[in-house]
C-alpha positions as CSV (number, residue, x, y, z in Angstrom):
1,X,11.7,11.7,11.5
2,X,9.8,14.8,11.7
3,X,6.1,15.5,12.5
4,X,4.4,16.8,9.7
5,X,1.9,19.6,9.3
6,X,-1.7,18.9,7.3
7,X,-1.6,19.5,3.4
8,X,-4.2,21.9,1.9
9,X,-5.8,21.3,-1.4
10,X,-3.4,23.7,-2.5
11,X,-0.4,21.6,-2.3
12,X,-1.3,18.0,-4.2
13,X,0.5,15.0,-2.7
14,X,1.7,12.3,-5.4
15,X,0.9,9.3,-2.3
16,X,1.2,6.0,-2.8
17,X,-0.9,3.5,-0.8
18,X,-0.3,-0.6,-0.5
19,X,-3.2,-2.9,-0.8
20,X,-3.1,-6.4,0.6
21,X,-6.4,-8.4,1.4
22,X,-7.1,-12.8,2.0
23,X,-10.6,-12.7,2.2
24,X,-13.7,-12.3,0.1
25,X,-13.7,-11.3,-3.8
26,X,-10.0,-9.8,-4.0
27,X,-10.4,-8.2,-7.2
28,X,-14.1,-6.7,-6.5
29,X,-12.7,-5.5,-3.1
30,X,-9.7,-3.7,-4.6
31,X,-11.5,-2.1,-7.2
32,X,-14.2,-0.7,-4.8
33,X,-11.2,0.7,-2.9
34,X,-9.7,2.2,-6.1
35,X,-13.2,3.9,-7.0
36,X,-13.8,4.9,-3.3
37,X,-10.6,6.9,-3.6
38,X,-11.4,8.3,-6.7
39,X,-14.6,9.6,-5.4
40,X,-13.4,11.2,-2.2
41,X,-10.8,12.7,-4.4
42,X,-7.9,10.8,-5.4
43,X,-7.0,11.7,-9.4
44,X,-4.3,10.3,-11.5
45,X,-5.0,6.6,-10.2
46,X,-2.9,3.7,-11.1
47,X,-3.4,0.4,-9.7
48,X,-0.5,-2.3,-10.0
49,X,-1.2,-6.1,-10.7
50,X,-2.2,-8.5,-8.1
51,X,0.4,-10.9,-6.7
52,X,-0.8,-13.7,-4.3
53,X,1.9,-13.7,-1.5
54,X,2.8,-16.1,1.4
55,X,1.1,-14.5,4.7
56,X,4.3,-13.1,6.7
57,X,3.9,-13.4,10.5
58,X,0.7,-15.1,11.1
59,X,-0.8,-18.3,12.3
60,X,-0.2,-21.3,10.3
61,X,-2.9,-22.1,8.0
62,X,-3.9,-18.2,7.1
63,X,-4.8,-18.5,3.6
64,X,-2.8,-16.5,1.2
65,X,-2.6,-12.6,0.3
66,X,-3.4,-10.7,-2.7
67,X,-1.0,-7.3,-2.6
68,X,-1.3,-4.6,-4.8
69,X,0.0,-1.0,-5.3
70,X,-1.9,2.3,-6.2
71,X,-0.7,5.5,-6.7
72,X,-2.4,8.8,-7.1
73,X,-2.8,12.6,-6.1
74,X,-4.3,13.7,-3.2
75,X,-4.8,17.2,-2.5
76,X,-6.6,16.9,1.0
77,X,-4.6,16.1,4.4
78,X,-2.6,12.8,5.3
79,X,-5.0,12.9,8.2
80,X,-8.0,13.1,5.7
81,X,-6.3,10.3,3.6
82,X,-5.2,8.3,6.8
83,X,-9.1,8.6,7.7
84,X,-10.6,7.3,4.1
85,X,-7.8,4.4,4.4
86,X,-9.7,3.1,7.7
87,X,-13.2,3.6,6.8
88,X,-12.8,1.9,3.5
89,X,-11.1,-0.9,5.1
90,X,-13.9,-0.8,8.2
91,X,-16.6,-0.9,5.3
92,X,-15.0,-3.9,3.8
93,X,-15.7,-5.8,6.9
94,X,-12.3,-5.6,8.3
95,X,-12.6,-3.6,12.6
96,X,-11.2,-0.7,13.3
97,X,-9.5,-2.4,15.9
98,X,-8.4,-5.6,15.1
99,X,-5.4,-8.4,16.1
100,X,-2.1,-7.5,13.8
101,X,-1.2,-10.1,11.2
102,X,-4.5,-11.7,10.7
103,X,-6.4,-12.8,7.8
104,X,-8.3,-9.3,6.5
105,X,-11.3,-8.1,3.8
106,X,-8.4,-5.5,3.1
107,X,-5.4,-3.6,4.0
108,X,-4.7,0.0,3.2
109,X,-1.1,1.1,4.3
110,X,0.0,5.0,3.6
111,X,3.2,3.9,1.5
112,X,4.2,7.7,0.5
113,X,2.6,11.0,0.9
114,X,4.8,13.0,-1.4
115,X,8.1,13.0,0.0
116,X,7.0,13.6,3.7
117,X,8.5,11.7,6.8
118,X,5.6,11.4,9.1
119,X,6.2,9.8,13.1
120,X,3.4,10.8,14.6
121,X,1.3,7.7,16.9
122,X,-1.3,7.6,14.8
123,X,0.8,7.5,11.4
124,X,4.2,6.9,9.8
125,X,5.1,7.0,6.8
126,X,7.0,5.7,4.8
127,X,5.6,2.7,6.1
128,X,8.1,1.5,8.5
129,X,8.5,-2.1,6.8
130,X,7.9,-1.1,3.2
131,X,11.7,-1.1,2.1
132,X,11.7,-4.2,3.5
133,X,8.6,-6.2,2.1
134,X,8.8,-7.7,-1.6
135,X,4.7,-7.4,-1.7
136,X,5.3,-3.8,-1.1
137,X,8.1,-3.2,-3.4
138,X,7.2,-5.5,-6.0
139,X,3.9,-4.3,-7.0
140,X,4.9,-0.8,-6.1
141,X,8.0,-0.8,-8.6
142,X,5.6,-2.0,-11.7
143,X,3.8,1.5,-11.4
144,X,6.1,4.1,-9.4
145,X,9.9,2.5,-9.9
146,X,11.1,5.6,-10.2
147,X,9.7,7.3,-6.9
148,X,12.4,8.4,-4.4
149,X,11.6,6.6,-1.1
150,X,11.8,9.6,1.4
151,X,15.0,9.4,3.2
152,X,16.7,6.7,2.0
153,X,18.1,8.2,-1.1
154,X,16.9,5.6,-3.3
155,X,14.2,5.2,-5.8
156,X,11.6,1.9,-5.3
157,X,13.9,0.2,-8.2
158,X,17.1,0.7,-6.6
159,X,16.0,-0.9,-3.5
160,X,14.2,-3.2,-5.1
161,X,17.2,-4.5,-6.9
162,X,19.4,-6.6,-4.4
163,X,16.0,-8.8,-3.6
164,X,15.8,-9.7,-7.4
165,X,18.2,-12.9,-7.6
166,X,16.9,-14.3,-4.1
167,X,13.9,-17.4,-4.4
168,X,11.3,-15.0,-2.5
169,X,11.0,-12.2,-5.4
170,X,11.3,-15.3,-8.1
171,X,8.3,-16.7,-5.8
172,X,6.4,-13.3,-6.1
173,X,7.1,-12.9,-9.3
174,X,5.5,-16.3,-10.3
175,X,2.4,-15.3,-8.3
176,X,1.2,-12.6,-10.8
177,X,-2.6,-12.9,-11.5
178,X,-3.9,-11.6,-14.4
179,X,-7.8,-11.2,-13.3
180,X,-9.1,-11.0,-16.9
């Protein structure tokens, strides 16, 4: 992977950010993050439904997840947009420095930044486990099926596809909330 330089608002970035969150008022929390976004910029947002999901890699007992999508365009820096992620999850109650896999007020991973491939230590994206987690995919291919995931050759559908006859997407699946 390459590093990558910082976008200006002169080039927009069609990004694409997974949300994921176990404690606190799920939905309030993801729509504060949505309208944060839109206020430090972010047009064009979609949000995906909620799917409760089994925690993956923590302690037994962690309640369950609520993952979502949201896609948009972003016309600042994948620094700048890295930095917003961070401090909205930080104002949600979750540290800036915190254990991996634990419960959390929210989760904001980087999923796509146009079509960039970003290894930097700070940042990379794609996420490096996206292609691989169903409440990644999942939610992601109800609003941007059709996006090419950078380097793979694939669009979010495509890879999506082997997972669908296996119990876990079924599981997923079943685990839709409608919030209204």
């Amino acid at each position: 992977m390459k590093k990558t330089k910082s976008h200006s608002s002169n080039s927009p970035q069609a990004i694409a950010l997974a949300l994921g969150a176990n404690q606190g008022n799920l939905k309030t929390v993801f729509l504060d993050a949505a309208e944060a976004l839109k206020q430090a910029g972010l047009e064009d947002i979609k949000l995906s439904p909620f799917y409760k999901t089994t925690p993956v890699g923590c302690a037994p007992g962690t309640p369950d997840f609520i993952n979502a999508a949201l896609t948009g365009t972003w016309h600042e820096s994948v620094e700048k947009l890295h930095e917003l992620c961070k401090e909205l999850e930080e104002i949600s109650g979750r540290p800036r420095n915190h254990a991996r896999n634990t419960s959390r007020p929210l989760d904001l991973d980087i999923i796509f930044f146009g079509q960039e491939s970003i290894n930097t230590p700070e940042l990379t994206i794609p996420h490096k486990e996206a292609a691989n987690r169903l409440f990644v995919l999942v939610p992601l291919s109800d609003i941007a099926g059709d996006w090419m995931f950078p380097g793979m050759n694939m669009n979010v559908a495509e890879i999506l596809e082997p997972y669908k006859s296996c119990s876990e997407f079924r599981q997923l699946c079943e685990g839709r909330i409608d919030f209204n």
